[in-house]
Structure formats: structure tokens, C-alpha cells
PAMAR-465984 format. One line per 3 residues: number of its first residue (from 1); for each residue x, y, z of N, C-alpha, C, O. Coordinates in Angstrom, 3 decimals. Example, Ala and Ser with C-alpha at 12.3 -4.5 7.8 and 13.67 -1.06 7.14 Angstrom:
2
1) 13.190 -5.690 7.800 12.300 -4.500 7.800 13.200 -3.300 7.800 14.236 -3.319 8.465 | 12.850 -2.250 7.080 13.670 -1.060 7.140 12.900 0.030 7.870 13.409 1.138 8.039
This chain:
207
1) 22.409 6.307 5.221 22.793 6.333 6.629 23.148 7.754 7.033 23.823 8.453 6.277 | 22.698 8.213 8.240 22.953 10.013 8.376 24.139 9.466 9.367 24.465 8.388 9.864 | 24.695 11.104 9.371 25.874 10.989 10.375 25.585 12.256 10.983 26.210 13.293 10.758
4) 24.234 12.082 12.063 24.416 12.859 13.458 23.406 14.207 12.427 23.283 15.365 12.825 | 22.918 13.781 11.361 22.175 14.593 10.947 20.834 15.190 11.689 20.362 14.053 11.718 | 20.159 15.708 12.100 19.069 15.930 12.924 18.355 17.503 12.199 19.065 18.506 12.125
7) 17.150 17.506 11.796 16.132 18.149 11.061 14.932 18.345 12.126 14.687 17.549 13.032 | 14.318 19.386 11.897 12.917 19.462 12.258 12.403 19.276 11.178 13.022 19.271 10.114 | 11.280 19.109 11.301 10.196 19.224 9.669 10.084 20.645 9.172 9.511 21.501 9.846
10) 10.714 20.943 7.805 11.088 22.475 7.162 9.109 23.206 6.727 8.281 22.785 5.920 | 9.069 24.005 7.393 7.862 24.442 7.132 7.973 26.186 6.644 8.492 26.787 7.584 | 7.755 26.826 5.869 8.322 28.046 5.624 7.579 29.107 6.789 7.938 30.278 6.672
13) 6.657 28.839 7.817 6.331 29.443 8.699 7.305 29.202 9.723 7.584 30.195 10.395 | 7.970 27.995 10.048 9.255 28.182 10.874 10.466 29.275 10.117 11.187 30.091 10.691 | 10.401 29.026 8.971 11.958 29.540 9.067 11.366 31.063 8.890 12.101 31.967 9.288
16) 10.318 31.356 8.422 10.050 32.795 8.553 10.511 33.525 9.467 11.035 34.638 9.424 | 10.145 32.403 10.826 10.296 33.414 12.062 12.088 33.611 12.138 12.630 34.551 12.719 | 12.600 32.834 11.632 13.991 32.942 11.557 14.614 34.112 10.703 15.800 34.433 10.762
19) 13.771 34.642 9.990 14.034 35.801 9.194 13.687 36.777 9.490 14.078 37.828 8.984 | 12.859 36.672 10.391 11.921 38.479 10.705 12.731 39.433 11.416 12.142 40.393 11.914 | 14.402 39.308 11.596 15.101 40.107 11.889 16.016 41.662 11.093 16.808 42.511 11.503
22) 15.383 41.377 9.895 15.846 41.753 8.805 14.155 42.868 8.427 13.049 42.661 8.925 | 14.468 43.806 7.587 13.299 44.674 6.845 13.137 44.114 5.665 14.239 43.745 5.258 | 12.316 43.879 4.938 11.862 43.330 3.731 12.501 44.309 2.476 12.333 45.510 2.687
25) 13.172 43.986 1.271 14.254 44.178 0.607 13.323 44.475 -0.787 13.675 45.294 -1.636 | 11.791 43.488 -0.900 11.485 43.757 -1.648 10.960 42.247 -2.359 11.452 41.160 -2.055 | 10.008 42.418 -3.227 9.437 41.095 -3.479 9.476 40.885 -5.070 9.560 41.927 -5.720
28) 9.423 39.578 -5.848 8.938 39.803 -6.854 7.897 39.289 -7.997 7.271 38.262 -7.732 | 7.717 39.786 -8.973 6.247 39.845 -9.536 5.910 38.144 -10.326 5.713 38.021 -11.535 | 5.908 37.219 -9.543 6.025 36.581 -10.000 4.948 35.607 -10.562 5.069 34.633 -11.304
31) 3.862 36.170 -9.979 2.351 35.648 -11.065 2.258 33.965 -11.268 2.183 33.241 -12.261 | 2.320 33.616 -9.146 2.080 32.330 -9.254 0.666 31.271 -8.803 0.414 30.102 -8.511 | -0.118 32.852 -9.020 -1.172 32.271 -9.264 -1.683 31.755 -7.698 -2.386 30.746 -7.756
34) -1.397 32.382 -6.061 -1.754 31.810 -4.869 -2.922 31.801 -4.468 -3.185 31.083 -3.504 | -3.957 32.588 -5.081 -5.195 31.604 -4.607 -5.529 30.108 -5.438 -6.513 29.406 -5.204 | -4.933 29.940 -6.008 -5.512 28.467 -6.504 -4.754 27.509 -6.218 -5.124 26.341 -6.343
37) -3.524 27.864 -5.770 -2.323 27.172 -5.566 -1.999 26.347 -3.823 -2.645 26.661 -2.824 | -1.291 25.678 -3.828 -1.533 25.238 -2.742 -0.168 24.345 -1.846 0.600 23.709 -2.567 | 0.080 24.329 -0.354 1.163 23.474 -0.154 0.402 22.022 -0.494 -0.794 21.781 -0.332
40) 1.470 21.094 -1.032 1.197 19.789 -1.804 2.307 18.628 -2.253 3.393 18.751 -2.819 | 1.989 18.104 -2.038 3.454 17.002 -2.876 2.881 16.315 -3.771 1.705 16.155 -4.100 | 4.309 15.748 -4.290 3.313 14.643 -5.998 4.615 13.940 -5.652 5.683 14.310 -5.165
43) 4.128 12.802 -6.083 5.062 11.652 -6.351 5.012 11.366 -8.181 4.034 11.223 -8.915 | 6.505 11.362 -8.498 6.476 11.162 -10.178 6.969 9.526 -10.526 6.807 8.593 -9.739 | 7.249 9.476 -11.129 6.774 8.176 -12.035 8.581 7.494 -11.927 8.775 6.307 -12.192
46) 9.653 8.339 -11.551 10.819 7.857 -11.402 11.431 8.385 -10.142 12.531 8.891 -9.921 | 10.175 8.064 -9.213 10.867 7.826 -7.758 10.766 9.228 -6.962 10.747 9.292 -5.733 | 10.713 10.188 -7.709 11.256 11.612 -6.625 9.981 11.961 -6.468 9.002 11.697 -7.166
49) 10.129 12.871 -5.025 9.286 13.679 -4.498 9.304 14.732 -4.868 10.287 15.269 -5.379 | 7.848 15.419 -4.625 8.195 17.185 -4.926 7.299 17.411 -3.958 6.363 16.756 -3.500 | 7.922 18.823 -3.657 6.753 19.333 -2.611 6.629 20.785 -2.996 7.641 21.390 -3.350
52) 5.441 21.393 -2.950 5.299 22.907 -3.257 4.932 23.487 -2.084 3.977 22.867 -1.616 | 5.301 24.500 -1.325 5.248 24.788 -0.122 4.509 26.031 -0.155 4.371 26.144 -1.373 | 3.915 27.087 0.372 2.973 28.149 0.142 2.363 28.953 1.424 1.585 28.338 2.154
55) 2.526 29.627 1.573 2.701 30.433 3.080 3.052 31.591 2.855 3.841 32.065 2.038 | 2.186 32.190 3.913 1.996 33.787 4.216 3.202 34.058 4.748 3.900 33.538 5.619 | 3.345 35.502 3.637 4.532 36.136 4.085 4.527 37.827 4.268 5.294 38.625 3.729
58) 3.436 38.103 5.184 2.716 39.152 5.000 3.142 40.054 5.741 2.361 40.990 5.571 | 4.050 40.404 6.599 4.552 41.129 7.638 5.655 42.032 7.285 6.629 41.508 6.745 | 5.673 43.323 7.500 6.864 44.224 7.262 8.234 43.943 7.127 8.934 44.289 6.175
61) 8.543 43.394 7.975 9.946 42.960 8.550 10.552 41.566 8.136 11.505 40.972 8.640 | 9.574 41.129 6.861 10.051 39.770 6.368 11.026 40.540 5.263 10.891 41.586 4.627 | 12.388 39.230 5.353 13.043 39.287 4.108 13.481 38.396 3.436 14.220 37.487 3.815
64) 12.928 38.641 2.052 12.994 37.624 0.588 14.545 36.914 0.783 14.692 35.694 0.868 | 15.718 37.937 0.842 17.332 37.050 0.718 17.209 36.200 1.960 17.546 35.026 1.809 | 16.750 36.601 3.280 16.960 35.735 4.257 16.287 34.242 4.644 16.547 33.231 5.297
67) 15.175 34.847 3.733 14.267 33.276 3.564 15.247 32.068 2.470 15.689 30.959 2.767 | 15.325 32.801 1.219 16.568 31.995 0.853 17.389 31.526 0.955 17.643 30.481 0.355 | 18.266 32.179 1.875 19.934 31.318 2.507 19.181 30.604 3.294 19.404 29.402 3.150
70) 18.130 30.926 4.308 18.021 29.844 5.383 17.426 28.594 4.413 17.857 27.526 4.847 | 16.838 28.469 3.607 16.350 27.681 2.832 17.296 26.184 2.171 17.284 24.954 2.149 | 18.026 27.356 1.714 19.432 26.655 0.787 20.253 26.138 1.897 20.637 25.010 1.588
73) 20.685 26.489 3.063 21.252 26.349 4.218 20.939 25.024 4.605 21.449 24.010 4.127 | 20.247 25.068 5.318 19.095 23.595 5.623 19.018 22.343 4.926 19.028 21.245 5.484 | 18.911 22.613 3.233 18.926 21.614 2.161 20.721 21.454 2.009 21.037 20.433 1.397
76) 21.771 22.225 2.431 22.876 22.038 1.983 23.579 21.146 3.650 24.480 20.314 3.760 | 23.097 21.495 4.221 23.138 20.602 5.270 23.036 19.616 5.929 23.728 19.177 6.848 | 21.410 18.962 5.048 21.265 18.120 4.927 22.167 17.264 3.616 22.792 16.256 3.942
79) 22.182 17.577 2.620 23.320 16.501 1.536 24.366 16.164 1.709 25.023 15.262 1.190 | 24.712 17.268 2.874 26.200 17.298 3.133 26.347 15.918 4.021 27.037 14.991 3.597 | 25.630 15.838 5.324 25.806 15.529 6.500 24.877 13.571 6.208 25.035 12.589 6.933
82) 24.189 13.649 5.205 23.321 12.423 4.653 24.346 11.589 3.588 25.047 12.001 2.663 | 24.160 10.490 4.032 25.262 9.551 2.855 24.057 9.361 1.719 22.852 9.182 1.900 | 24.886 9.475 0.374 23.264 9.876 -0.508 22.467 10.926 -0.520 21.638 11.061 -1.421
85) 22.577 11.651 0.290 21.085 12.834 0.546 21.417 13.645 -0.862 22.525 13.787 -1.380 | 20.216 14.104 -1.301 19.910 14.603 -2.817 18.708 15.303 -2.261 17.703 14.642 -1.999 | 18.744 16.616 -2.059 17.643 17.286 -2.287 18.196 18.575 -2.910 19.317 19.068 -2.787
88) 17.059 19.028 -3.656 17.524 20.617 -4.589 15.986 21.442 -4.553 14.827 21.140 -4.837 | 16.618 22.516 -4.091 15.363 23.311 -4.387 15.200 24.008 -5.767 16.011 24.535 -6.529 | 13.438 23.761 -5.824 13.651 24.103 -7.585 13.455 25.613 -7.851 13.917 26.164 -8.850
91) 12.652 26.328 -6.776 12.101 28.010 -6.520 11.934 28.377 -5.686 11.369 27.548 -4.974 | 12.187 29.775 -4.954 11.961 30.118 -3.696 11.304 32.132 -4.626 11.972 33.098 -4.995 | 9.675 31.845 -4.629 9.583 33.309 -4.521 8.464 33.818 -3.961 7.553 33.197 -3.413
94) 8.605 35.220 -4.159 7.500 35.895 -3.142 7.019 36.776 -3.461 7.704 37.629 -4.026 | 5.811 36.963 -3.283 4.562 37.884 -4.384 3.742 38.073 -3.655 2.839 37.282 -3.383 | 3.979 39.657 -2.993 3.003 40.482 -2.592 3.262 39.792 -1.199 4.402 39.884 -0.742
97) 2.183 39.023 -0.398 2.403 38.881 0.721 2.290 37.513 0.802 1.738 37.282 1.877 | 2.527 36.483 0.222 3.084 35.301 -0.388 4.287 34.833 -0.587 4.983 35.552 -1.304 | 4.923 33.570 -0.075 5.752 32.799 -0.681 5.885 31.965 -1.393 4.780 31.693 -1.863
100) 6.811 31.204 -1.875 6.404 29.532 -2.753 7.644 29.277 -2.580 8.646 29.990 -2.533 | 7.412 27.863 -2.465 9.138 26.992 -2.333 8.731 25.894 -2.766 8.014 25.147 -2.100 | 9.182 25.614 -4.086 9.370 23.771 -4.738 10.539 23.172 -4.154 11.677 23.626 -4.275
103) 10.186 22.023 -3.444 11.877 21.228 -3.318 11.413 19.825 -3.891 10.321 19.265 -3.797 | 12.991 19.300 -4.728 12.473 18.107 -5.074 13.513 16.951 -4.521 14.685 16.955 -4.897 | 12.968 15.891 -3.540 13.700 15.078 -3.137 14.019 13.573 -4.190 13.267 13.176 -5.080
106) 15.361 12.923 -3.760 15.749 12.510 -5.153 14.778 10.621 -4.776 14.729 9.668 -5.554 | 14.065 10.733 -3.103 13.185 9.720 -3.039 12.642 9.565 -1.815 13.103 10.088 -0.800 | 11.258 8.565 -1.874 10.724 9.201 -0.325 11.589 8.924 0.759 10.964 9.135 1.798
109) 12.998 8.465 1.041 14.020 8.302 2.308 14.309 9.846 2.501 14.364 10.463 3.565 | 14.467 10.284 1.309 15.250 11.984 1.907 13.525 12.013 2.505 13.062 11.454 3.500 | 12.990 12.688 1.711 11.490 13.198 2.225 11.034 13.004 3.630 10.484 13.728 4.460
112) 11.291 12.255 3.615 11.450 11.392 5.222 12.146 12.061 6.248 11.891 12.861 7.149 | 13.268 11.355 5.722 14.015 12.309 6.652 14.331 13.587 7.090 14.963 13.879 8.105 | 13.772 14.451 6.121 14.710 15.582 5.705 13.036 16.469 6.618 13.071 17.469 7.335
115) 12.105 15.857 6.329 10.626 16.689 7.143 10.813 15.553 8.487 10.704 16.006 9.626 | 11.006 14.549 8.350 11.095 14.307 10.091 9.005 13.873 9.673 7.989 14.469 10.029 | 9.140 12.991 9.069 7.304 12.738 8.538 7.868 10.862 8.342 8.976 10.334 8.247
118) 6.400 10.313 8.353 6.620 8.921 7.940 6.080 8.611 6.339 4.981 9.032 5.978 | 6.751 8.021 5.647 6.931 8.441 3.693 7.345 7.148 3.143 8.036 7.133 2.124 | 7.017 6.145 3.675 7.137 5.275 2.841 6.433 4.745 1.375 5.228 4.928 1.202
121) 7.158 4.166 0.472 6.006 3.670 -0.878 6.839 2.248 -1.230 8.047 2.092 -1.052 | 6.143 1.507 -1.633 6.939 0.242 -2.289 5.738 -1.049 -1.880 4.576 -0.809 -1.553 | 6.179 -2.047 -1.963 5.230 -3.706 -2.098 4.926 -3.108 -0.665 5.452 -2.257 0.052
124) 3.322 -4.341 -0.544 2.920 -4.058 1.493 4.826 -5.071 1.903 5.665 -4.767 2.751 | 4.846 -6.238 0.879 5.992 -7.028 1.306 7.519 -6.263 1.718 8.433 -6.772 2.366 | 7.483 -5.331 1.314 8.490 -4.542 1.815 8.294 -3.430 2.735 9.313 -2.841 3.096
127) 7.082 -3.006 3.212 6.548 -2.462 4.033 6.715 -2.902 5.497 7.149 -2.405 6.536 | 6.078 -4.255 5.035 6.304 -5.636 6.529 7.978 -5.438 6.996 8.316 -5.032 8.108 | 8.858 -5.791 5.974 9.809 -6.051 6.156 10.555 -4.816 6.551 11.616 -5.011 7.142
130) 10.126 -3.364 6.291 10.716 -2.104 7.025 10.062 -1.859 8.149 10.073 -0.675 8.486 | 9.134 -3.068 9.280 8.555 -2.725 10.517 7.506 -2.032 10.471 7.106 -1.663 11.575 | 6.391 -1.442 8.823 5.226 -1.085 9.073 4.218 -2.262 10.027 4.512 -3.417 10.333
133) 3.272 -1.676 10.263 2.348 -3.074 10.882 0.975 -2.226 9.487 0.525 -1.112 9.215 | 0.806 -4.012 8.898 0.113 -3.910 8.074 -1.002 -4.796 8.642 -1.570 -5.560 7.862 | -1.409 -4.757 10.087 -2.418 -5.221 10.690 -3.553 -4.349 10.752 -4.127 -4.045 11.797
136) -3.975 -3.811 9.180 -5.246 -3.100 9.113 -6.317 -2.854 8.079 -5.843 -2.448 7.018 | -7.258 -2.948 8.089 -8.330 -2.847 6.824 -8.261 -1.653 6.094 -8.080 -0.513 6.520 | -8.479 -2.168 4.585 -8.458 -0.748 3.796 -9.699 -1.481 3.148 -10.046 -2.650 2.977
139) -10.486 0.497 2.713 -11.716 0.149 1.940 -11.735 0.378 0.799 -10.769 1.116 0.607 | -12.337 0.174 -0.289 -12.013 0.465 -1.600 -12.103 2.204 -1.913 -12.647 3.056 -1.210 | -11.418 2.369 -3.132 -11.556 3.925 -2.945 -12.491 4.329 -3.989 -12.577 5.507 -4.336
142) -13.440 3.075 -4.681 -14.593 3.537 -5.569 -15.523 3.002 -4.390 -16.446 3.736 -4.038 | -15.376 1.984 -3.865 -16.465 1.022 -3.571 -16.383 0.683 -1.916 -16.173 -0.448 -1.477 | -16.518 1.463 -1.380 -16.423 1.644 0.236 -16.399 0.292 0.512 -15.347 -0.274 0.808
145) -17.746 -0.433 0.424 -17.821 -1.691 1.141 -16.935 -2.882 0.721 -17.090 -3.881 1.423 | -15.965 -2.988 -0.362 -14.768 -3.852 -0.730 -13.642 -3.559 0.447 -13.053 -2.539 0.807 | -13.631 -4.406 0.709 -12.335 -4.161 1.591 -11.339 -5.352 1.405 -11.519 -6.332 0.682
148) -9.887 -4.993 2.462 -8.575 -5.680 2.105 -7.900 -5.686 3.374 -7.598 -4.620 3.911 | -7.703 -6.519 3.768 -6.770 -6.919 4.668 -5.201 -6.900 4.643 -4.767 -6.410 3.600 | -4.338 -7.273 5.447 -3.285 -7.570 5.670 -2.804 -8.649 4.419 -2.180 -8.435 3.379
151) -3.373 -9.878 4.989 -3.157 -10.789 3.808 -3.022 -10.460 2.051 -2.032 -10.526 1.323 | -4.382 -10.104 1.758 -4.980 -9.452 0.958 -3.978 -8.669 0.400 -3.666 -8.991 -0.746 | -3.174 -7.390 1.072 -2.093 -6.684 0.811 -0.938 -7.228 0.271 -0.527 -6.878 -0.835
154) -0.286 -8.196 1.075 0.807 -8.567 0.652 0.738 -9.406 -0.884 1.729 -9.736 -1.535 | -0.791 -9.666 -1.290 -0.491 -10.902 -2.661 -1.035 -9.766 -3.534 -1.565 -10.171 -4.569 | -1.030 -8.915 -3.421 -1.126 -7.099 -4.401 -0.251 -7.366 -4.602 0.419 -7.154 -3.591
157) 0.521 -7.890 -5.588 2.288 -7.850 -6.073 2.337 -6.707 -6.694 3.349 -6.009 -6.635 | 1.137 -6.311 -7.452 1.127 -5.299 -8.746 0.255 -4.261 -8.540 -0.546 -3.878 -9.392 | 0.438 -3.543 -6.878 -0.075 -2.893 -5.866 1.756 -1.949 -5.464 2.866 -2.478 -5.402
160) 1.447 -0.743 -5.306 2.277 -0.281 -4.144 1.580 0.232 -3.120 0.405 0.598 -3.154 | 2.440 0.259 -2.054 1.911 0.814 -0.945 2.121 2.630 0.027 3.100 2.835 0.746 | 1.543 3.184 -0.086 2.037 4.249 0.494 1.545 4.734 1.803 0.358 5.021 1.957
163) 2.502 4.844 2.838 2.223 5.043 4.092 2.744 6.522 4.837 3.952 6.704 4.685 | 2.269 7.241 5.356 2.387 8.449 5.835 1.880 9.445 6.742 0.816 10.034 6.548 | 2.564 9.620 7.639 1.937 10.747 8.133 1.544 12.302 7.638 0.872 13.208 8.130
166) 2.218 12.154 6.562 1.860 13.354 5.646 0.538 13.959 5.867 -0.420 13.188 5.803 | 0.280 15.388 6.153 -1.171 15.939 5.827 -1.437 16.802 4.621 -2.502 17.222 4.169 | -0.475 16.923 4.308 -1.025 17.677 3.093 -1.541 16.990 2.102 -1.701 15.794 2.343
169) -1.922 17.450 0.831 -2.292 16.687 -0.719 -1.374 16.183 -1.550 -0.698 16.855 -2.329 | -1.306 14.468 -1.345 -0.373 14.183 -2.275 -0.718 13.774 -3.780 -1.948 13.734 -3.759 | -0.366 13.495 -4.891 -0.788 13.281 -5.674 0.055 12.007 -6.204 1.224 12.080 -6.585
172) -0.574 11.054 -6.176 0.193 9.526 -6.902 0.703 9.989 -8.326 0.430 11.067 -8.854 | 1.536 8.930 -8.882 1.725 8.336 -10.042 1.179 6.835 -10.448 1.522 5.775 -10.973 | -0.064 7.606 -9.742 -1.267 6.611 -10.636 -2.292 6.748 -9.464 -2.574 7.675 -8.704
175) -2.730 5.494 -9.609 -4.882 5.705 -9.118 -4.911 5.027 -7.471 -4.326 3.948 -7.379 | -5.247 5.317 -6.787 -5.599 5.052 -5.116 -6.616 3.605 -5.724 -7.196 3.650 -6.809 | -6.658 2.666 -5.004 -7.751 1.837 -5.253 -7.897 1.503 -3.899 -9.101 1.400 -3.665
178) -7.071 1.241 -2.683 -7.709 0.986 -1.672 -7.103 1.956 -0.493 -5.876 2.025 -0.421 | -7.866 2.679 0.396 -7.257 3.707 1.755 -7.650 3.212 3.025 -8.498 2.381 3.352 | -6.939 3.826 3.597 -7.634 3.572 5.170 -8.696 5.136 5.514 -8.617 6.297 5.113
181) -9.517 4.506 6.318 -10.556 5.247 6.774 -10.120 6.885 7.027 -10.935 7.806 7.024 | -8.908 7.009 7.208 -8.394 8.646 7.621 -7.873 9.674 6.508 -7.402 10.810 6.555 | -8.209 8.641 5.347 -7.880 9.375 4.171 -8.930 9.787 3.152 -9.964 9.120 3.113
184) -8.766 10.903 2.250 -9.997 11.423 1.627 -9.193 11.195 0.283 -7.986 11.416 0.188 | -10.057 10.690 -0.831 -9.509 10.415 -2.181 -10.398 11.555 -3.407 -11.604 11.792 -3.467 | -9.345 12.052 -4.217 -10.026 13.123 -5.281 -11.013 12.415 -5.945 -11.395 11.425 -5.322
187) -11.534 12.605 -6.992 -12.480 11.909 -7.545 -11.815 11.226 -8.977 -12.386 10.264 -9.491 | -10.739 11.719 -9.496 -9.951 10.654 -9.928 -8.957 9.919 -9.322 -8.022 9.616 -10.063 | -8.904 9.569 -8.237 -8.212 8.799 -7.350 -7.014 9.025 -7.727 -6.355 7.987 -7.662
190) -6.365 9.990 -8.128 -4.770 10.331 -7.928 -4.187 11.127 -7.100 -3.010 11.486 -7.092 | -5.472 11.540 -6.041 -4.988 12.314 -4.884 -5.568 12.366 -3.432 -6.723 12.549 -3.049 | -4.273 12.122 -2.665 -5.345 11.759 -1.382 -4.738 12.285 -0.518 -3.580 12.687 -0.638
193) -5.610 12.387 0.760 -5.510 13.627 1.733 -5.345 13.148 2.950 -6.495 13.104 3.386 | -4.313 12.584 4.145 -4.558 12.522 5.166 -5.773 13.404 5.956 -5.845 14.527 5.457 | -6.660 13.217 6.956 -7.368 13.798 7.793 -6.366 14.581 8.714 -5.537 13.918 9.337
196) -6.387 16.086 8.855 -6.099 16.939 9.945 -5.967 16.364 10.990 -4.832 16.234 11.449 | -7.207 15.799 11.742 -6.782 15.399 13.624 -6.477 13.725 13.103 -6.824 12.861 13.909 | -6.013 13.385 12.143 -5.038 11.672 12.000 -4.429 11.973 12.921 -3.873 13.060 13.076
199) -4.441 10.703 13.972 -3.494 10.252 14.985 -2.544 8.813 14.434 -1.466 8.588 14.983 | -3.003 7.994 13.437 -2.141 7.155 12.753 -2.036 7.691 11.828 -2.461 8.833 11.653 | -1.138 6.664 10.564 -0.621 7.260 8.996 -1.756 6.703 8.447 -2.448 5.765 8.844
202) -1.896 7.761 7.004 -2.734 6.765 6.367 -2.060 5.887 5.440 -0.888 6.216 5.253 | -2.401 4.990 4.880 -2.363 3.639 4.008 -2.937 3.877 2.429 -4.114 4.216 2.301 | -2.477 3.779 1.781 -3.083 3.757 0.700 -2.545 2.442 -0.538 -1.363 2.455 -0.883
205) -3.343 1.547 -1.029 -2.708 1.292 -1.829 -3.390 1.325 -3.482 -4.539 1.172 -3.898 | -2.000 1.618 -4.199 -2.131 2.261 -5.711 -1.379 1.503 -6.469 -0.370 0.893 -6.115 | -1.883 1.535 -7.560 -0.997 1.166 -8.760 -1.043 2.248 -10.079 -0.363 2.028 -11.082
């Protein structure tokens, strides 16, 4: 339950601009590898979120300490002000004209809340029962033309469900078997991609 807590969704291009008041202090060598690397979340196997965040930090007048407090600021604000809230950041660094920020939430409610995104995972039966509308077809994620309904969803006992407005790349703790049409699945189905212009969440369900 928050008390009067209120977040925008933390993007390190917002708070940048919150820092560019400051001269850059200096960066360091930290060899994380940013062309291959990417903003992303994973879901692990005991509930928590992670998100790796990754953004240009290419401008004179950026500074490394100020990106940090505002960082830590934000996350300490939120635990404080959240009954339960658990988030910790795991790295905040910056290389060359690059940033990176791991945060790991302690489950998708902070995640949720804390980006101001829709993050649900659990049975479709508890989905229903948190006011998703599971009034929609999913297609298989080997076999396009299999599809699943509403019904269909809820007797998946040994199915979870994950719903989101998320756009970035998430990565399950385990295999996509059925999505909705706005989602793109890796080719081992442990990672799937909302579509850019999504105007609904996508759906996915995994085990």
C-alpha cells in the first residue's frame, strides 16, 4: 500500500537532464561491453525483477556523482514512502559516453509501481481476479495457428501469465508458449518483446 507515493517511470535520459547542471567529474573504465549490451529486464526464478538500463551519456556537462544521488534518491524514496517497497540498485557506471544502471526489484508490484508500467505475472486466475480483461486470443509461440482463449487460459493451472506494458526485452524464467499478436518471441522462447507503437499490453503465457 503507498502512502502518497507518486513516481514517473525512472528512465536515465530523464534524470540526465536533471544532472546537466554540473561539469562532468570524470568517468570510469569500466569495460561493460555497450555495444552488445542493452536496456532489458529478466525475471528470475524467485520472484525479483531486474532491469539493466543503458543510455547515452555523451555531453560535456554530464555528471557521474549527480546521476548517482539522483538515482539512489528516487529508489530511497520510494522504500521509504512504500509499505514493503524493496528496491536496490545493483550498479550505476559510466564509460566513455555511456551509462549502465542495474536495479533489482524485490517483485513485479515494486516494478510496477516504482516505473509507473503495467507488470503483472501469476495464474490468468489471478489475473481475472486483479481486473486484467483476459477477453483475448493468444497464438502459439512455435505454432502461430494454435491458439487460446480466455477460457483456455484460466485451466493453464501450470501456465503463468505475464502482462505488460513493458517495451523493452524481457527475459522469462522459462519458455513463452503462447503471446498476443504485439509481441515478438526470441527463438528460444525465453524472450519477448512488446511492439514499439503497442497501444495495449502484451500477454504472454509461460511456464
Amino acid at each position: 500500500m503507498t502512502k502518497g507515493f507518486s513516481c514517473k517511470r525512472i528512465t536515465l535520459k530523464r534524470i540526465i537532464i536533471l544532472c546537466s547542471v554540473l561539469m562532468i567529474t570524470g568517468s570510469t573504465a569500466c569495460g561493460f561491453g555497450k555495444q552488445t549490451e542493452q536496456t532489458e529486464i529478466t525475471i528470475s526464478k524467485d520472484g525479483t525483477v531486474s532491469m539493466q538500463i543503458i543510455e547515452s551519456f555523451d555531453k560535456p556537462y554530464y555528471d557521474k556523482e549527480e546521476l548517482q544521488q539522483r538515482i539512489l534518491a528516487e529508489v530511497a524514496s520510494y522504500n521509504r514512502n512504500v509499505e514493503n517497497g524493496n528496491i536496490s540498485v545493483e550498479k550505476i557506471e559510466v564509460e566513455e559516453q555511456s551509462a549502465k544502471v542495474i536495479m533489482v526489484y524485490a517483485g513485479c508490484e515494486d516494478y510496477a509501481q516504482f516505473n509507473g508500467n503495467i507488470f503483472f505475472i501469476g495464474s490468468a486466475a489471478e489475473a481475472q481476479e486483479a481486473g486484467y480483461d483476459l477477453d483475448t486470443v493468444l497464438s502459439g509461440a512455435e505454432d502461430a495457428m494454435e491458439t487460446v482463449g480466455m477460457s483456455d487460459m484460466l485451466m493453464m493451472t501450470d501456465h503463468r501469465i505475464l502482462i505488460t506494458d513493458s517495451k523493452e526485452p524481457i527475459t522469462l524464467d522459462g519458455k513463452a508458449d503462447y503471446i498476443s499478436g504485439n509481441v515478438t518471441v526470441s527463438k528460444n522462447k525465453k524472450t519477448i518483446t512488446l511492439a514499439q507503437d503497442a497501444e495495449a499490453p502484451a500477454y504472454v503465457m509461460f511456464q
